[in-house]
C-alpha positions as a Markdown table, in Angstrom:
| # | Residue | x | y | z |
|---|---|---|---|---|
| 1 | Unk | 49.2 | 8.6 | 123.8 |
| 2 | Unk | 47.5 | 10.9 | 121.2 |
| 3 | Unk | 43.7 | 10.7 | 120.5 |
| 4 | Unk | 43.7 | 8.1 | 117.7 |
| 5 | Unk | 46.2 | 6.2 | 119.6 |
| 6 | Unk | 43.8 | 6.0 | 122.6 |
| 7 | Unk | 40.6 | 5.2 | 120.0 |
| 8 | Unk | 42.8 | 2.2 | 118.7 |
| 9 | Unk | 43.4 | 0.7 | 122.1 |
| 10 | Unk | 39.5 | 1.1 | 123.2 |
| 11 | Unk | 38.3 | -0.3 | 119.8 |
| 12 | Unk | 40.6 | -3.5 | 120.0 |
| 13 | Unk | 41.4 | -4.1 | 123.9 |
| 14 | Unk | 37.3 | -2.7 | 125.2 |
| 15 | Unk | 35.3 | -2.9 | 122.6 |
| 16 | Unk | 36.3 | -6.4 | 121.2 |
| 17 | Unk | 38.7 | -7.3 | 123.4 |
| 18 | Unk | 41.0 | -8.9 | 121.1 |
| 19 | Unk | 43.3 | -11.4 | 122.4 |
| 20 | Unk | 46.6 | -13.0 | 121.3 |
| 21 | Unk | 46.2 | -15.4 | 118.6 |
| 22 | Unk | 42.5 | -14.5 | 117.4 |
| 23 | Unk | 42.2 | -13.0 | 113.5 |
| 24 | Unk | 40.4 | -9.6 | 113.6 |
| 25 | Unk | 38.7 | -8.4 | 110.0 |
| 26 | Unk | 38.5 | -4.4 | 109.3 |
| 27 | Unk | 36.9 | -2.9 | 106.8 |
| 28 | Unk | 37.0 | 0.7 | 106.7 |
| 29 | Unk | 37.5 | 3.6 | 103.8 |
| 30 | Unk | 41.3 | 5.2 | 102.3 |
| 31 | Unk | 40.1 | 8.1 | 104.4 |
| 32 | Unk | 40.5 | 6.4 | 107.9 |
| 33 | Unk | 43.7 | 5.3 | 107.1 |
| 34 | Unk | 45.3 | 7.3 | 110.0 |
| 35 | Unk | 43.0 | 5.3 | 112.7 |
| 36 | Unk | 43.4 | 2.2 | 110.8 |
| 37 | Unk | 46.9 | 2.3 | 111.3 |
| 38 | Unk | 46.9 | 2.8 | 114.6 |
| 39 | Unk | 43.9 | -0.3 | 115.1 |
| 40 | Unk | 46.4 | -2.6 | 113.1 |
| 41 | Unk | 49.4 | -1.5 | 115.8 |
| 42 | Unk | 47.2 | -2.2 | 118.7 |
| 43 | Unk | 45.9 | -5.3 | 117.6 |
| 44 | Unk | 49.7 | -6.6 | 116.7 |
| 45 | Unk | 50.5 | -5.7 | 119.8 |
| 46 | Unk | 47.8 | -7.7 | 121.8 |
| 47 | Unk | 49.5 | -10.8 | 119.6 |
| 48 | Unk | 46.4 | -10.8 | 117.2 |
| 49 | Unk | 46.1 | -11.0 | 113.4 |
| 50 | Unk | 44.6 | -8.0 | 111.6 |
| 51 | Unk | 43.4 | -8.1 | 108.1 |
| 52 | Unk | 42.2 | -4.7 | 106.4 |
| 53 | Unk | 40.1 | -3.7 | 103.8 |
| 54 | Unk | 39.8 | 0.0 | 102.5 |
| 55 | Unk | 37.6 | 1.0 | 99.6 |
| 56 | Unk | 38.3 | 3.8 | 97.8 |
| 57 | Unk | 36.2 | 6.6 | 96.1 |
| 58 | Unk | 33.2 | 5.7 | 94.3 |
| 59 | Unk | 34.4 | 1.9 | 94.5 |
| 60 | Unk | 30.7 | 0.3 | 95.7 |
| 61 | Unk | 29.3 | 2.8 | 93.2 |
| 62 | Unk | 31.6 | 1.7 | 90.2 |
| 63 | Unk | 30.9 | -2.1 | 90.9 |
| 64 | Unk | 26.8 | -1.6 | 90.6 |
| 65 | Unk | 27.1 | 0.1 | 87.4 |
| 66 | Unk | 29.7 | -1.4 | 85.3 |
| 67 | Unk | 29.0 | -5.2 | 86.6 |
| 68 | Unk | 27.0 | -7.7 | 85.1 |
| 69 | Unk | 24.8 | -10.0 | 87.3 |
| 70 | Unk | 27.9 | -12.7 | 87.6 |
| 71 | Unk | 30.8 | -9.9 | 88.5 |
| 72 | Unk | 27.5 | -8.8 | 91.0 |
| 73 | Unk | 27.3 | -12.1 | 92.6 |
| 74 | Unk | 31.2 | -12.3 | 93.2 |
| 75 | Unk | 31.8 | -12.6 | 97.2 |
| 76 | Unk | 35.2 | -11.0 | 98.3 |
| 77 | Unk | 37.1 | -13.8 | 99.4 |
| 78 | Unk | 38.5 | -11.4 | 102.2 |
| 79 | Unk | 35.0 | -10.7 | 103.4 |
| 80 | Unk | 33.5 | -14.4 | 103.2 |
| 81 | Unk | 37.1 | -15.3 | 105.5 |
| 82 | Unk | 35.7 | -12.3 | 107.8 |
| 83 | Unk | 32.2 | -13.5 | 108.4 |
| 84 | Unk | 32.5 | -17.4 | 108.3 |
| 85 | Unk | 36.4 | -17.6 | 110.5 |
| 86 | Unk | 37.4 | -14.8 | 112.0 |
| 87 | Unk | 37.2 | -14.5 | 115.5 |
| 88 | Unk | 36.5 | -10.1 | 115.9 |
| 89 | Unk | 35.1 | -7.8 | 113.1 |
| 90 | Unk | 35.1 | -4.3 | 113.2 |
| 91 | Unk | 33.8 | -1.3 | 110.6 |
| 92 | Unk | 35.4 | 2.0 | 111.0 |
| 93 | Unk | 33.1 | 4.0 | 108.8 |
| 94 | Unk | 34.6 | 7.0 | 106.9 |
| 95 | Unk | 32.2 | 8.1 | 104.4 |
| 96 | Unk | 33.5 | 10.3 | 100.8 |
| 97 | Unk | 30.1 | 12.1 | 100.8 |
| 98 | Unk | 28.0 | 13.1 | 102.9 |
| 99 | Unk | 25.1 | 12.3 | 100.8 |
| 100 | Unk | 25.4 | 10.1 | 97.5 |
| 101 | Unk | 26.4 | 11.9 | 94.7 |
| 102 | Unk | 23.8 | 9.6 | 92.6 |
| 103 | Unk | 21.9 | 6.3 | 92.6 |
| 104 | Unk | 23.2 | 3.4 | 91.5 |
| 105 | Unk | 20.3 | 0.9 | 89.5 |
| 106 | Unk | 18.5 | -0.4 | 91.9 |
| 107 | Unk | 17.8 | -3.9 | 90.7 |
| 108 | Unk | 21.9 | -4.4 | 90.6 |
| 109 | Unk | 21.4 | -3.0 | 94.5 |
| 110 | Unk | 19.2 | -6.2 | 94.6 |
| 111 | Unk | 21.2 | -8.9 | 92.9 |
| 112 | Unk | 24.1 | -7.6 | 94.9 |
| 113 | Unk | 22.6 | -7.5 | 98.3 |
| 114 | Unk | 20.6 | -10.4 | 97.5 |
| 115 | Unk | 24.2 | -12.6 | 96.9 |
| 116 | Unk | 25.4 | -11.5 | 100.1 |
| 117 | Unk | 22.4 | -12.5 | 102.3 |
| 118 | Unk | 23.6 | -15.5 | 103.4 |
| 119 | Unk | 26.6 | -14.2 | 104.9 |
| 120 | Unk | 24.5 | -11.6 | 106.7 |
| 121 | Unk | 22.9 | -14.3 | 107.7 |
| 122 | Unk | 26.3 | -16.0 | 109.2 |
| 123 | Unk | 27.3 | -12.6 | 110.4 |
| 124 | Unk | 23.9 | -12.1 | 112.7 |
| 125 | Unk | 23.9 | -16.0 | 113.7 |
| 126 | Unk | 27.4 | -15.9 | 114.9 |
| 127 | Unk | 27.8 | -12.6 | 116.5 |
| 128 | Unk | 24.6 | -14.1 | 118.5 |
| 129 | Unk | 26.2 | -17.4 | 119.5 |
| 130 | Unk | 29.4 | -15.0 | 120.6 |
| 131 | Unk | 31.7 | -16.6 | 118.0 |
| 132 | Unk | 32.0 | -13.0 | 116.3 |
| 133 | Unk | 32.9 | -10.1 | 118.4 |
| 134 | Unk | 32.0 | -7.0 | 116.1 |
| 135 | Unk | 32.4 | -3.4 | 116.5 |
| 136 | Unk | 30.9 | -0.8 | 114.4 |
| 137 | Unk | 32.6 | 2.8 | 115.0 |
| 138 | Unk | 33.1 | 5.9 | 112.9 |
| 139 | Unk | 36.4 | 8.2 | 112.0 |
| 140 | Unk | 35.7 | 11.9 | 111.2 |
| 141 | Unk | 35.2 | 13.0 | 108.0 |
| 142 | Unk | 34.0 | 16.0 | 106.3 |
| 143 | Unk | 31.4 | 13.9 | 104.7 |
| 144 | Unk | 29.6 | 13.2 | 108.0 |
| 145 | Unk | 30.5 | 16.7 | 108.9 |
| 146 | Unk | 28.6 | 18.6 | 106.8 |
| 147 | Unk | 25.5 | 16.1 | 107.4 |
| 148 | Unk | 25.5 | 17.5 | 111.1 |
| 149 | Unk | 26.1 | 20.7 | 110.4 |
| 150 | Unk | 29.4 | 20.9 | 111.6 |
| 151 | Unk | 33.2 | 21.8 | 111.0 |
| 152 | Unk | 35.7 | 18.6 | 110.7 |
| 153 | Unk | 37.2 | 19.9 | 113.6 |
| 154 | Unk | 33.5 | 20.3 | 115.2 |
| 155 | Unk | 32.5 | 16.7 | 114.5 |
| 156 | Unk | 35.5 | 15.3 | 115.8 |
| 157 | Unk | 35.5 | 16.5 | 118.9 |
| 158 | Unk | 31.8 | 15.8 | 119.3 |
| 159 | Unk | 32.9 | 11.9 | 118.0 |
| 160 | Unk | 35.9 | 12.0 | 120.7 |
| 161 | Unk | 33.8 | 13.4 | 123.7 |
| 162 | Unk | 30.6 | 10.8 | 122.3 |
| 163 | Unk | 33.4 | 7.8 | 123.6 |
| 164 | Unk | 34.9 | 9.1 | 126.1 |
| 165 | Unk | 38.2 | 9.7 | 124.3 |
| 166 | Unk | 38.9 | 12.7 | 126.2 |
| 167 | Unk | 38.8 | 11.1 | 129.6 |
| 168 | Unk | 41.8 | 9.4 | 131.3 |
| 169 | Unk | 40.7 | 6.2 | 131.0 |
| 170 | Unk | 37.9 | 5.5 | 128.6 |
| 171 | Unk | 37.2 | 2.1 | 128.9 |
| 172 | Unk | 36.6 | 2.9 | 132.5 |
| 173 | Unk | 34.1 | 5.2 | 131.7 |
| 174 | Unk | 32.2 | 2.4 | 129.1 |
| 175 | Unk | 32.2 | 0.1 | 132.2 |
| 176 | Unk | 30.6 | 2.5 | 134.4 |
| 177 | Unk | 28.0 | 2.8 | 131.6 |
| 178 | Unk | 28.1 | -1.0 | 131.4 |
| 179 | Unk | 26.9 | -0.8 | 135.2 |
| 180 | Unk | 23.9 | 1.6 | 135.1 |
| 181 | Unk | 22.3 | 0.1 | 132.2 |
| 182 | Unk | 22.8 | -3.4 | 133.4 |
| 183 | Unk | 20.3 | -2.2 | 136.0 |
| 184 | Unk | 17.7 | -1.0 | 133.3 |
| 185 | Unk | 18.0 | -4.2 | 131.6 |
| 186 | Unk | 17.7 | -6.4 | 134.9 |
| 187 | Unk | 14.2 | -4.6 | 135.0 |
| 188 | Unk | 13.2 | -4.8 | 131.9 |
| 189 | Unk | 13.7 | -8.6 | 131.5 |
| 190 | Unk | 10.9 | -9.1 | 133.7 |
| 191 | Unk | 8.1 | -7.4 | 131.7 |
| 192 | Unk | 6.5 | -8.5 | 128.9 |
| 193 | Unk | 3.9 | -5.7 | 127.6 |
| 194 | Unk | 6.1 | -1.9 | 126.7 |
| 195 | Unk | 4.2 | 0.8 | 125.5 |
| 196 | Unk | 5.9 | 3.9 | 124.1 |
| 197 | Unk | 3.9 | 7.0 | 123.9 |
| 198 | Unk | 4.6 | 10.6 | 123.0 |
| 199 | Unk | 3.6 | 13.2 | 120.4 |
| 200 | Unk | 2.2 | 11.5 | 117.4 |
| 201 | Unk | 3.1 | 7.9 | 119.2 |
| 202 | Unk | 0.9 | 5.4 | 120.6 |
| 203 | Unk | 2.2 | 2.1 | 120.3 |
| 204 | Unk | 2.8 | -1.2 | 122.2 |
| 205 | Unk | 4.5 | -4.6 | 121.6 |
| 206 | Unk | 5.2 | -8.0 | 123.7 |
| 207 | Unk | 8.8 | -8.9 | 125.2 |
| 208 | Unk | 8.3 | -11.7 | 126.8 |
| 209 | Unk | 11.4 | -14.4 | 126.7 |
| 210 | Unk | 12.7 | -11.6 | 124.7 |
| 211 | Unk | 16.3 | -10.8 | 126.2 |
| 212 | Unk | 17.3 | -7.1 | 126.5 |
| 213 | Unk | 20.7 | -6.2 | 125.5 |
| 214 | Unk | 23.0 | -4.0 | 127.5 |
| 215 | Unk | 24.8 | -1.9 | 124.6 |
| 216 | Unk | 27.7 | -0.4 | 125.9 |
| 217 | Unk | 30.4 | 0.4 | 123.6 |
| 218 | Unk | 31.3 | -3.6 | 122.9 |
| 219 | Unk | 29.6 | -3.6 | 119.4 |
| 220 | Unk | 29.1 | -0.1 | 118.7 |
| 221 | Unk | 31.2 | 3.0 | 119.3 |
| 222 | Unk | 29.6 | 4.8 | 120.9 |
| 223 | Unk | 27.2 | 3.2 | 122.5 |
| 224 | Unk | 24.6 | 4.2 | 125.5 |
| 225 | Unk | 21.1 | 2.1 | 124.6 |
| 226 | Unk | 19.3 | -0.4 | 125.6 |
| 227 | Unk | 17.5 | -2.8 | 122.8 |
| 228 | Unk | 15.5 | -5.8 | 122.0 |
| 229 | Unk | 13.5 | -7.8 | 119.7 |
| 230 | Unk | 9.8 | -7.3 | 119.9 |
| 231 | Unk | 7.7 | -10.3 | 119.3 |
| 232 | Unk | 6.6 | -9.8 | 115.9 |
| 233 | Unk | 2.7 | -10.0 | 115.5 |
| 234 | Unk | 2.1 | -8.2 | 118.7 |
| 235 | Unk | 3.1 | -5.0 | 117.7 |
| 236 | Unk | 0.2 | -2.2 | 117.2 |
| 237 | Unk | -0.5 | 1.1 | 117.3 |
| 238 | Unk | 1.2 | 4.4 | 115.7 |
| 239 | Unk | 4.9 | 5.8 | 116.3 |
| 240 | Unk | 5.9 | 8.9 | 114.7 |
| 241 | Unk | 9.7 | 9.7 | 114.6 |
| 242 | Unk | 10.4 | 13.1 | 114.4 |
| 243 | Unk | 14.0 | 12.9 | 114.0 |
| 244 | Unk | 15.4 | 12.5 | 110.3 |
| 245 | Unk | 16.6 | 9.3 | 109.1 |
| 246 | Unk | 19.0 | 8.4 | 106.6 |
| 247 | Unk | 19.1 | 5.0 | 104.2 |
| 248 | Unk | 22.3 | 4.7 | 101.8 |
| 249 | Unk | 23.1 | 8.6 | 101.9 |
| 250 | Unk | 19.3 | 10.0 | 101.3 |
| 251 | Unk | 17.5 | 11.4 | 104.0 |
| 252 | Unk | 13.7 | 10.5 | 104.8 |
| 253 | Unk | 12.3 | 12.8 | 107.8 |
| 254 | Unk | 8.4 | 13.0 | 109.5 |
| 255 | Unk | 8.1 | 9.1 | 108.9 |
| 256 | Unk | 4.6 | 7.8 | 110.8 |
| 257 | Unk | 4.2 | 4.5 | 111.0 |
| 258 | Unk | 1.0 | 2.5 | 111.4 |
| 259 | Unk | 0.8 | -1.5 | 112.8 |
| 260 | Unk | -1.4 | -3.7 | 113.0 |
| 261 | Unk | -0.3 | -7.0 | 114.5 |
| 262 | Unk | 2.5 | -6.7 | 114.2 |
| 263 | Unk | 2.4 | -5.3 | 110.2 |
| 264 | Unk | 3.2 | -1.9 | 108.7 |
| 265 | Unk | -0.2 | -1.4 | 107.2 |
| 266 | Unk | 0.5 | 2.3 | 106.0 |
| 267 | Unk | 3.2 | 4.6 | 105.9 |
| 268 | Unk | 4.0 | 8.4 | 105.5 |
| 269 | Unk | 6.9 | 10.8 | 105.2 |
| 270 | Unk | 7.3 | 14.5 | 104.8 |
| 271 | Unk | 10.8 | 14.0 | 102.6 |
| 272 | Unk | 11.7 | 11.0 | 101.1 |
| 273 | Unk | 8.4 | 9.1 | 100.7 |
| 274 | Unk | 9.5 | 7.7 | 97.2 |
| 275 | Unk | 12.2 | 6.0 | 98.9 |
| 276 | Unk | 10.5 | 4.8 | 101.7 |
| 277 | Unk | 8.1 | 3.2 | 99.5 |
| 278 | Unk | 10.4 | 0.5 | 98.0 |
| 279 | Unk | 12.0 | 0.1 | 101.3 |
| 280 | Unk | 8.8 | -1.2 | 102.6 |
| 281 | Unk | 8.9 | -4.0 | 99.1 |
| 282 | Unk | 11.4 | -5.6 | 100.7 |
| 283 | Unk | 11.2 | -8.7 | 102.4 |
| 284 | Unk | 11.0 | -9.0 | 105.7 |
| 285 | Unk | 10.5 | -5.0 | 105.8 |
| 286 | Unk | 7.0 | -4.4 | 107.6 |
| 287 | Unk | 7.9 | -5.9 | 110.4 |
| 288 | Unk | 10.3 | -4.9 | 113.2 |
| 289 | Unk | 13.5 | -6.3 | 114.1 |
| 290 | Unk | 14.1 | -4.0 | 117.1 |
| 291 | Unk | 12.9 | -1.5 | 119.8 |
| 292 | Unk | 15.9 | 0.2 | 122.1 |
| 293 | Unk | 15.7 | 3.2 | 124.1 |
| 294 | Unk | 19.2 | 5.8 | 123.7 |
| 295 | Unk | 20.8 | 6.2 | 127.2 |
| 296 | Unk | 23.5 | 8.2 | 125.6 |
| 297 | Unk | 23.7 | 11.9 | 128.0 |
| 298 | Unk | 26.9 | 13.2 | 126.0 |
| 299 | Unk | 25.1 | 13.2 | 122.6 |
| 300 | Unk | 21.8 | 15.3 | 122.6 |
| 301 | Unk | 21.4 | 16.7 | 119.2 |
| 302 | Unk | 20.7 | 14.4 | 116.0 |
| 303 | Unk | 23.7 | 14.2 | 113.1 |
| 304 | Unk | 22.2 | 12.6 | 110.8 |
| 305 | Unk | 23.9 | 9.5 | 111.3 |
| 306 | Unk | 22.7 | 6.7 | 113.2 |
| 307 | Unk | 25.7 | 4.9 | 115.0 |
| 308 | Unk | 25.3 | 8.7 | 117.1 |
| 309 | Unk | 21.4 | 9.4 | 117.1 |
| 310 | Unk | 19.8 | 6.2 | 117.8 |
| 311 | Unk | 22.0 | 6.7 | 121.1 |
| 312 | Unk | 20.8 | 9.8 | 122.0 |
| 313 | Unk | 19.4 | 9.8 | 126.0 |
| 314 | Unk | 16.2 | 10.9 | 126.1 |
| 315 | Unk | 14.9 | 8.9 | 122.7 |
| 316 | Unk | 13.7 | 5.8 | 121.7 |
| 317 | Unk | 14.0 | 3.5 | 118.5 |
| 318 | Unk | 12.4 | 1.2 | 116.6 |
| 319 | Unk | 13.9 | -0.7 | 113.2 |
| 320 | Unk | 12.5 | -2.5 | 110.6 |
| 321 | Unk | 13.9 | -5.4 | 109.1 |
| 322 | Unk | 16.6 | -8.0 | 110.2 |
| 323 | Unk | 16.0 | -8.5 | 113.8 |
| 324 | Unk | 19.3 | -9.6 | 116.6 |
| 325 | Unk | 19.0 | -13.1 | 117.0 |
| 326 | Unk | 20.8 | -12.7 | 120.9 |
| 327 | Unk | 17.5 | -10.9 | 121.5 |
| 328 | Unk | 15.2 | -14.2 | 120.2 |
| 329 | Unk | 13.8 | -12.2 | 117.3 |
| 330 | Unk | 12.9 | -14.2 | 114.3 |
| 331 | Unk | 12.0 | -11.5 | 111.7 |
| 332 | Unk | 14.7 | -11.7 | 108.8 |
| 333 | Unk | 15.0 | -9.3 | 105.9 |
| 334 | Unk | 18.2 | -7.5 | 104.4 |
| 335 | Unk | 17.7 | -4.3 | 105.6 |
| 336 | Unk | 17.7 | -3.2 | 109.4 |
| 337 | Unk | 17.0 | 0.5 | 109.3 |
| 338 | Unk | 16.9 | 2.4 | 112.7 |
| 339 | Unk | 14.2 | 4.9 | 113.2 |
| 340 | Unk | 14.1 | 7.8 | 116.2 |
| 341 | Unk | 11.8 | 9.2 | 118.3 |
| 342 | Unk | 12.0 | 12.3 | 120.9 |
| 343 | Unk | 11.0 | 11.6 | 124.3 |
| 344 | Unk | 12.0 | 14.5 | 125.9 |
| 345 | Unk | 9.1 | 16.1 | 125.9 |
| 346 | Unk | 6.4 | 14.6 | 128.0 |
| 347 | Unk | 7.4 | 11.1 | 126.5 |
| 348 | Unk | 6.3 | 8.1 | 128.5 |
| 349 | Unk | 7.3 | 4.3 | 128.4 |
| 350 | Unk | 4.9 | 1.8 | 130.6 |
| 351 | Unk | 6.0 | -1.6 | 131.5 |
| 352 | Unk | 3.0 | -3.9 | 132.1 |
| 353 | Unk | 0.5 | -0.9 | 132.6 |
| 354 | Unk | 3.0 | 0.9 | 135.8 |
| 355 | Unk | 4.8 | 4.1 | 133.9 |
| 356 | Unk | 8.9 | 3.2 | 134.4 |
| 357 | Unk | 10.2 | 6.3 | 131.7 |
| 358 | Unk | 9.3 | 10.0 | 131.4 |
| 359 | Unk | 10.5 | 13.1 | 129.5 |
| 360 | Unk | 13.9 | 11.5 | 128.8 |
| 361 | Unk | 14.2 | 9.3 | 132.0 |
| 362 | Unk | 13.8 | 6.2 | 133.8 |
| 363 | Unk | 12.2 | 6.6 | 136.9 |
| 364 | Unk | 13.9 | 3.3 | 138.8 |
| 365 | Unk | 17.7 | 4.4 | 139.0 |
C-alpha cells in the first residue's frame, strides 16, 4: 500500500468511517486528483457512494467577478445534496496559490456567502446531531508549500508524519490519541471558570454545561486538540496571538484582542489590520465561537495554515464567529476564524483558580 493509498483508507474507514450503503460528498481541487482517486476506490470498496467535486484554477475567483447577484445566489445542486442528504462529507484541500493572486469585490464575497448561510447553518446543525460525519484534510501542494517555507517534497512529509501516515497502522495510532485526550476532556467537563494566561494574554471565560470535544483525527486530519464553546458574555480580558494567521489567502500576524463581556471592544494587528477591520463588521464576529488547546507533539512549528497550527501541542486557540453547536455554543456568524497563541513559554491555563496547564503541558496525565 503506497502513501496515498494508506491516506484514503484512514480518511474513509477512521476518520469518517464510511459504511456500505451511505453517500459520501468530496469536494477537493484538479490538483488532488491523485488522493481523490484513491478516496473514491476506498469508499467503493467499503460499499459506499462517492460523489466528487473539483474546482479548477481561478474557478471561485471567476464566479465573484463575472456574476451578477442572481448567478451569485445560485446553490450547486451537488453541494445542497451534500449538506442536506448525505450521510459523510469530506474537503481535501489543495490550494493553486499559496496566497491569492488578488481580491475578488467584496460585496459579491457578501451576496455569495450570504446565499449560502443557511446551508452552513444545516452543515453545523447536522454534523452536531451526528447525521453528518465530516472530515476536513489537506493534499500537498506547492501552494501551501511555499506558505511554510518549505519544498513540496518538505511539506509532504511533514503532512504524512502530522497523521501518522508513516506508521504501520495509523488509525491505531489516532486511537491512542483518542485515549489520552479523552482523559483531558473527562477533566475538563467538570470545570466551569478557564483562564489562559501567557505573554500579552490575560483572559478568562465560563464552560459550564459547555461539552468539550475530543478532536482526534475524526473531523480533521490531522487532528491533536481539545475544543469548546465558551459561554458568550463571560468572556474578558486580553489574548494576544503571536502566531500569524491567515483569512482567504492574506496573512494578518501580532493580532491583540480586547473583551469585555464577552465583546471584542478593540482590536490590533501588526500586518493585516485593514483586513481585520471588516472581519470584525461581520455579524456574529466579536464574539467567540471557540477556545481549544493543540495537543498535537508531531507538529511544532506554525505553516501558515490552520488545519496544522491550531493543532500544535503546546498552544492554545480561540475563534471568532460561528460557534460548534455539539459544544452548546449559540454564537452564529459566517465566519469561524481560528486564532493561535504560544504557550510554551511560561504559559499557564487555570481551571477554577487550581493551575492544570504549563509551558506546553497538562499537569494531570
Amino acid at each position: 500500500m503506497n502513501i496515498l493509498e494508506k491516506y484514503a483508507d484512514l480518511l474513509v474507514n477512521y476518520c469518517v468511517s464510511l459504511q456500505a450503503g451511505q453517500k459520501l460528498y468530496v469536494q477537493s481541487s484538479t490538483l488532488a486528483e491523485p488522493l481523490v482517486r484513491e478516496v473514491y476506490r476506498a469508499a467503493l470498496r467499503v460499499g459506499g457512494i462517492a460523489l466528487v467535486s473539483l474546482d479548477f484554477r481561478d474557478q471561485g475567483l471567476i464566479l465573484l467577478e463575472e456574476s451578477g447577484e442572481e448567478q451569485l445566489q445560485f446553490i450547486d445542486p451537488y453541494y445542497k445534496l451534500g449538506m442536506t442528504e448525505f450521510d459523510a462529507y469530506m474537503h481535501i484541500r489543495a490550494p493553486f496559490y499559496s496566497i491569492s493572486p488578488k481580491s475578488a469585490p467584496y460585496e459579491k464575497q457578501q451576496i455569495y456567502s450570504k446565499a449560502r448561510a443557511p446551508y452552513s447553518k444545516i452543515y453545523s446543525e447536522r454534523t452536531a446531531k451526528l447525521e453528518l460525519k465530516r472530515n476536513l484534510c489537506e493534499y500537498p501542494t506547492i501552494a501551501h508549500a511555499q506558505n511554510a517555507g518549505m519544498t513540496l517534497e518538505e511539506f509532504s512529509d511533514f503532512i504524512y508524519h502530522a497523521c501518522f501516515l508513516n506508521e504501520e497502522n495509523p488509525a491505531e495510532e489516532w486511537r491512542k490519541v483518542s485515549r489520552f485526550q479523552q482523559q483531558i476532556v473527562d477533566v475538563l467537563n467538570t470545570k466551569d471558570l478557564i483562564r489562559y494566561k501567557g505573554e500579552g494574554t490575560d483572559i478568562s471565560f465560563r464552560v459550564k454545561d459547555r461539552i468539550w470535544i475530543n478532536s482526534d483525527g475524526k473531523t480533521n486530519m490531522p487532528s491533536g486538540e481539545v475544543y469548546t464553546a465558551p459561554i458568550e458574555e463571560t468572556v474578558n480580558g486580553t489574548i494576544h496571538f503571536s502566531y500569524p494567521s491567515m483569512y482567504q489567502g492574506q496573512e494578518v500576524e501580532g493580532i491583540t484582542l480586547w473583551v469585555k463581556d464577552g465583546r471584542i471592544e478593540k482590536w490590533e494587528a501588526k500586518k493585516g489590520k485593514a483586513l481585520l477591520d471588516k472581519i470584525m463588521a461581520i455579524e456574529g464576529a466579536r464574539y467567540f465561537g471557540e477556545v481549544a488547546i493543540g495537543t498535537n507533539t508531531r507538529i511544532q512549528r506554525p505553516v501558515k495554515n490552520i488545519l496544522y497550527d491550531e493543532k500544535i501541542g503546546g498552544t492554545v486557540h480561540m475563534a471568532v464567529g460561528q460557534t460548534y453547536y455539539q459544544c452548546g455554543g449559540k454564537n452564529q456568524s459566517s465566519i469561524h476564524w481560528d486564532m493561535i497563541a504560544d504557550m510554551k513559554n511560561g504559559g499557564e491555563i487555570f481551571a477554577d483558580g487550581e493551575k492544570i496547564y504549563e509551558s506546553g503541558k497538562f499537569l494531570f496525565v
